[in-house]
C-alpha positions as CSV (number, residue, x, y, z in Angstrom):
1,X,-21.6,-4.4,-2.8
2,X,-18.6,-2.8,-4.0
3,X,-16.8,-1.5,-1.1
4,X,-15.3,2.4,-1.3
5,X,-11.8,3.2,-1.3
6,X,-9.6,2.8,2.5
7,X,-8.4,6.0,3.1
8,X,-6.4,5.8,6.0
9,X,-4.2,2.8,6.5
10,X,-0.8,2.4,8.1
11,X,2.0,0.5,7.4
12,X,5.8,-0.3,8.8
13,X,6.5,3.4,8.0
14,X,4.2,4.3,10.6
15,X,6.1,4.8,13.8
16,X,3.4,3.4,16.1
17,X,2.4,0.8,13.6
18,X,5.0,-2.4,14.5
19,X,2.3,-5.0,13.1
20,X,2.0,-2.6,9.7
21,X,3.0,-4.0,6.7
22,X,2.2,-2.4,3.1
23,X,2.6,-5.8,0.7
24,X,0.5,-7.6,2.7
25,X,-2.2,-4.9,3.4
26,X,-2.3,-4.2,-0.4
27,X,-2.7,-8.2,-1.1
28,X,-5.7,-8.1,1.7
29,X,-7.3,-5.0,0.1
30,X,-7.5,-7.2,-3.2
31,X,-9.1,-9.7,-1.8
32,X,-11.7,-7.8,-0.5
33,X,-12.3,-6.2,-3.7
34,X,-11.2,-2.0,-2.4
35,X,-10.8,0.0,-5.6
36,X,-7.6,2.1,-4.2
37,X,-6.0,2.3,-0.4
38,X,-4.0,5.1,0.8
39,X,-1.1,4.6,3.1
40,X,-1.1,8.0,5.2
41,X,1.3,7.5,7.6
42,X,1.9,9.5,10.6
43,X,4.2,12.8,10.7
44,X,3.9,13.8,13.9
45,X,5.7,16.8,15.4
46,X,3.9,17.4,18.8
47,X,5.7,15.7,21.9
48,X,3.2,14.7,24.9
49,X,3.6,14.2,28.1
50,X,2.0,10.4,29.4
51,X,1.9,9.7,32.9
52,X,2.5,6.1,34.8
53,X,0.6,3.3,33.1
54,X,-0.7,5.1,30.1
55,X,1.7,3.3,28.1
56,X,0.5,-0.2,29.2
57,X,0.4,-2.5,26.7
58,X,2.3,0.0,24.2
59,X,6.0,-1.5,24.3
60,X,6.5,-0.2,20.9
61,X,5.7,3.5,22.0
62,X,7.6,2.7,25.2
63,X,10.6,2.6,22.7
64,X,10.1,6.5,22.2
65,X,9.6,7.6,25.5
66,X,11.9,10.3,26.8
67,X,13.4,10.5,30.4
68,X,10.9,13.5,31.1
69,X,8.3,11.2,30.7
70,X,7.5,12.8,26.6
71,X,6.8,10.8,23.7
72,X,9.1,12.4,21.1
73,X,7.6,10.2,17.9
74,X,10.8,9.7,15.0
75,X,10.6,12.0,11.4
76,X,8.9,9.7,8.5
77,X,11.3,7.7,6.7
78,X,10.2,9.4,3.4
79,X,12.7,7.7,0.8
80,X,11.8,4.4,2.4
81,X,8.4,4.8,2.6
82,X,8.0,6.2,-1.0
83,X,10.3,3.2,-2.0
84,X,7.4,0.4,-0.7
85,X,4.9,2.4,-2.3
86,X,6.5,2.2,-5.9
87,X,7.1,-1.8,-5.4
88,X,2.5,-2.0,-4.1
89,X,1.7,-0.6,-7.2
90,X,3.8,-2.4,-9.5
91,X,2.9,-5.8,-7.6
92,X,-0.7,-4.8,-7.6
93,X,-1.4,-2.9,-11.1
94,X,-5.3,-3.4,-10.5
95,X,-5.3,-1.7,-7.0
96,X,-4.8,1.9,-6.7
97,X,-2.1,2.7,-4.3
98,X,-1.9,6.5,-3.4
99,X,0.2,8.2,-1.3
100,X,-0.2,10.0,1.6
101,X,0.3,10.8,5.0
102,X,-1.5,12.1,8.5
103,X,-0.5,15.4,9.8
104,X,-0.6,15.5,13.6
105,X,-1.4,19.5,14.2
106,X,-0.1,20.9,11.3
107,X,-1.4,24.4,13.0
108,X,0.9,24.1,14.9
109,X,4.3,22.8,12.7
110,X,3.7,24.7,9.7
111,X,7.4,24.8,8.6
112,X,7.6,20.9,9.4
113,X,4.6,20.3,7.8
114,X,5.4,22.0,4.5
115,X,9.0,20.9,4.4
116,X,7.6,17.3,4.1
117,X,5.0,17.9,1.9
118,X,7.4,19.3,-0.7
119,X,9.5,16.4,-0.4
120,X,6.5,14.0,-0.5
121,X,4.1,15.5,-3.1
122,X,1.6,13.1,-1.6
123,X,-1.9,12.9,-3.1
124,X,-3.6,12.5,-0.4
125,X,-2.9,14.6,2.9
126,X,-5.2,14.1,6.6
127,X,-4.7,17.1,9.2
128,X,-5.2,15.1,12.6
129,X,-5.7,16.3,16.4
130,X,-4.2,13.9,18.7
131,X,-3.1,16.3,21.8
132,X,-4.0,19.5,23.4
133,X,-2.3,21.7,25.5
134,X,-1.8,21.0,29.3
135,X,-0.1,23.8,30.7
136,X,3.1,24.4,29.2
137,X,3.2,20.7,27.8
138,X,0.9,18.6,25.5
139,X,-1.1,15.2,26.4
140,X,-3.7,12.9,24.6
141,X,-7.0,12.5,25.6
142,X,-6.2,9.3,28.7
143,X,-3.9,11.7,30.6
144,X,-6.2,14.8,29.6
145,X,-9.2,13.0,31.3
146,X,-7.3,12.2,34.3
147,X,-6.6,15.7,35.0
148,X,-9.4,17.4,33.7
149,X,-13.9,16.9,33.7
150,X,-14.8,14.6,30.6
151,X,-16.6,17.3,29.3
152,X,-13.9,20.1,29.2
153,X,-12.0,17.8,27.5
154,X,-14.5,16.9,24.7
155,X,-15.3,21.0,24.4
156,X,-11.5,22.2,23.9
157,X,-11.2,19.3,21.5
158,X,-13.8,20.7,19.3
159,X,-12.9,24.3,19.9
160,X,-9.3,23.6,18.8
161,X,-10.8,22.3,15.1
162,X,-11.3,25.8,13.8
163,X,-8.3,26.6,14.8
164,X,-6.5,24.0,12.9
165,X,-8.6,24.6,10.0
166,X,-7.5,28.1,10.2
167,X,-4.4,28.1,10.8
168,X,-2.9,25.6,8.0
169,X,-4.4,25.1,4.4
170,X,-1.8,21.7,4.0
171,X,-4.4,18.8,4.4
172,X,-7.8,18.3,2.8
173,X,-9.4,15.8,5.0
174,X,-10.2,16.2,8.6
175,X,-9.1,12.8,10.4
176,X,-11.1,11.0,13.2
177,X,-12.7,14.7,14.3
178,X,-14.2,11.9,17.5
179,X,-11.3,10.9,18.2
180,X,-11.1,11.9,22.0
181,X,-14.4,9.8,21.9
182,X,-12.3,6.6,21.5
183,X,-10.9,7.0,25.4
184,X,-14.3,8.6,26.7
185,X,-14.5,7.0,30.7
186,X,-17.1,4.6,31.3
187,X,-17.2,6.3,34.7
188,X,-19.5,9.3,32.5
189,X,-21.2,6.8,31.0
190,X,-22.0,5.9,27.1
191,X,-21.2,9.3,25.2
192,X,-23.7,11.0,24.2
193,X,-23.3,13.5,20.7
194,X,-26.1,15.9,21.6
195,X,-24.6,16.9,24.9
196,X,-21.9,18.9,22.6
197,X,-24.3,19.6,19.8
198,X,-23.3,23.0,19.3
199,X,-19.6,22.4,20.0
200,X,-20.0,19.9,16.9
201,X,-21.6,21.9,14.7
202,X,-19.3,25.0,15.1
203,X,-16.4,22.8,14.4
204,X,-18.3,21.7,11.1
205,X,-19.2,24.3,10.0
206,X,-15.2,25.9,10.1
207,X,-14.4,22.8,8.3
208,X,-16.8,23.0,5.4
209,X,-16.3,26.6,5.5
210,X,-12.5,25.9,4.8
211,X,-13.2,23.3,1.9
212,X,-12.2,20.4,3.5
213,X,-13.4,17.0,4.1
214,X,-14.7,15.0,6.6
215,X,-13.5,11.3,7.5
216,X,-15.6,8.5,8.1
217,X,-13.4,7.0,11.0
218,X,-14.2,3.2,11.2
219,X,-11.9,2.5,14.3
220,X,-15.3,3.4,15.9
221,X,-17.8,4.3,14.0
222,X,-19.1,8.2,13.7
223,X,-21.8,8.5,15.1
224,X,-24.6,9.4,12.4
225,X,-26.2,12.3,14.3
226,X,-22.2,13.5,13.6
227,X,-22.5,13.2,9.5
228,X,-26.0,14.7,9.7
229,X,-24.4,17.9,11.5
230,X,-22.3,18.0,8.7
231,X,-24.2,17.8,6.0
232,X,-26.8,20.5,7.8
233,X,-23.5,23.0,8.1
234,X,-22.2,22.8,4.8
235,X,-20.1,20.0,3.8
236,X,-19.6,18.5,0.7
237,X,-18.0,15.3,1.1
238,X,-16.9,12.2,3.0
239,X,-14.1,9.8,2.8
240,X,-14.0,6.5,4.8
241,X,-10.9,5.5,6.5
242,X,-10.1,2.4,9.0
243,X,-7.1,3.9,10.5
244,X,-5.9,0.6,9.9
245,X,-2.5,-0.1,11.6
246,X,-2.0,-4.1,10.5
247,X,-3.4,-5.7,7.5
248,X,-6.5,-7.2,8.9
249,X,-7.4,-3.7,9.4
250,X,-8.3,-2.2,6.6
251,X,-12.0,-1.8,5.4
252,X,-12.7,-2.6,9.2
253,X,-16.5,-2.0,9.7
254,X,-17.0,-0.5,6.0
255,X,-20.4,-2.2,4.8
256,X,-22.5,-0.4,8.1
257,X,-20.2,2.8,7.7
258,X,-21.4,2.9,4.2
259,X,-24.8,2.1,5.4
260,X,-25.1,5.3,7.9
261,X,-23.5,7.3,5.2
262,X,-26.2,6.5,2.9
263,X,-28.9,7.9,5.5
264,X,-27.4,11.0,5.7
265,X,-27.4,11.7,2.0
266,X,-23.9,11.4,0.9
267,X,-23.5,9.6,-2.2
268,X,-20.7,7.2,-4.2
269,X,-19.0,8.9,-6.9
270,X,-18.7,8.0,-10.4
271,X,-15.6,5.7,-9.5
272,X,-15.6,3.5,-6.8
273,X,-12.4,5.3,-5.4
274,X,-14.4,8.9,-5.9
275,X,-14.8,10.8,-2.5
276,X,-19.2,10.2,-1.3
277,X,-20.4,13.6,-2.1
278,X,-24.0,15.1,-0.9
């Protein structure tokens, strides 16, 4: 089985990816036979507020923690970063190495985002939600379900997917669109898709209906019902990602990813490094 191409991988020009190293992740991804990786690291713009132990066991975001108690992530080290790249792909001729990076709410830093992205020229470009609003401030989905019912939480998420499909046309692939599912309490229970249903497919929908592309997140994997809805609203394609921060990341959980993809109808491309079309 020929494994499809990692599409989201971090390296040591990820801020929050201290164990990331792109030599060594390229060297892994050719031993597991990928066809192409793409480093898309993070360009985040939003600060959050945490509160008191959400930070636990994350010295390394400690480092960028503010007095006020904000997370005020660094500007991408794009000269650097583009430097490393250059040196993968002449160290690693039969690997495709393409360039890219995750946009943290690009709805809402549209000069930010565009200013790097004209820099960059990246060739591949992931729009992300990682925080929503909480009253005048912004938090991520541990401090949102602290403060708010599980279920309001999950329903903004969704609801604020339009909106950044809407409201900036600079990335083609929808990252991790469960990604508030990744902190979901076990006090609610195991999450359950169909209870937001509608929520889902109205997101979908926006993002087909905007040409993009939905990820395949393997941190934890979609839940199939998920791809299904897409494929029922309108969407075209898939791309697979592991949001790999560390080389032993990358292709994590790939062969049943691929597996569930198949089910739903999407189909490998012509190349092996070709986005799964329907």
């Amino acid at each position: 089985m020929v494994l499809p191409a990692d599409g989201h991988v971090h390296s040591e020009w990820s801020w929050d990816a201290p164990d990331g190293a792109m030599e060594r992740t390229c060297a892994r991804a050719v031993e597991l036979g990928l066809p192409a990786i793409a480093f898309t690291e993070h360009a985040d713009f939003t600060k959050w507020m945490v509160i008191a132990g959400e930070l636990d066991g994350y010295e390394h975001i400690k480092a960028f923690l503010t007095p006020d108690g904000t997370v005020a992530p660094p500007k991408l080290d794009l000269d650097g970063y583009l430097e490393c790249l250059q040196r993968c792909r002449d160290r690693f001729p039969g690997l495709r190495v393409i360039s890219g990076v995750e946009l943290g709410e690009p709805h809402w830093h549209g000069d930010e985002a565009a200013r790097l992205l004209d820099a960059g020229r990246f060739d591949r470009v992931l729009g992300s939600l990682h925080c929503l609003p909480l009253g005048a401030r912004f938090a991520e989905p541990p401090n949102l379900y602290r403060r708010r019912p599980a279920t309001e939480v999950i329903r903004d998420y969704l609801a604020e997917i339009p909106r950044l499909v809407k409201g900036s046309d600079r990335f083609g692939v929808l990252a991790h669109i469960d990604y508030p599912i990744r902190y979901w309490p076990a006090r609610e229970g195991p999450f359950d898709p169909y209870a937001f249903q509608d929520e889902f497919r109205h997101a979908l929908r926006a993002l087909a209906d905007g040409g993009r592309i939905l990820e395949v997140n393997t941190r934890g994997l979609l839940a199939p019902e998920i791809v299904r809805w897409w494929r029922d609203e309108g969407g075209e394609a898939v791309t697979f990602g592991s949001d790999a921060h560390a080389p032993g990341g990358v292709a994590h959980g790939f062969t049943d990813a691929v597996a569930m993809v198949e089910a739903q109808g999407f189909r490998a491309g012509r190349h092996p490094y070709d986005l799964w079309t329907r």
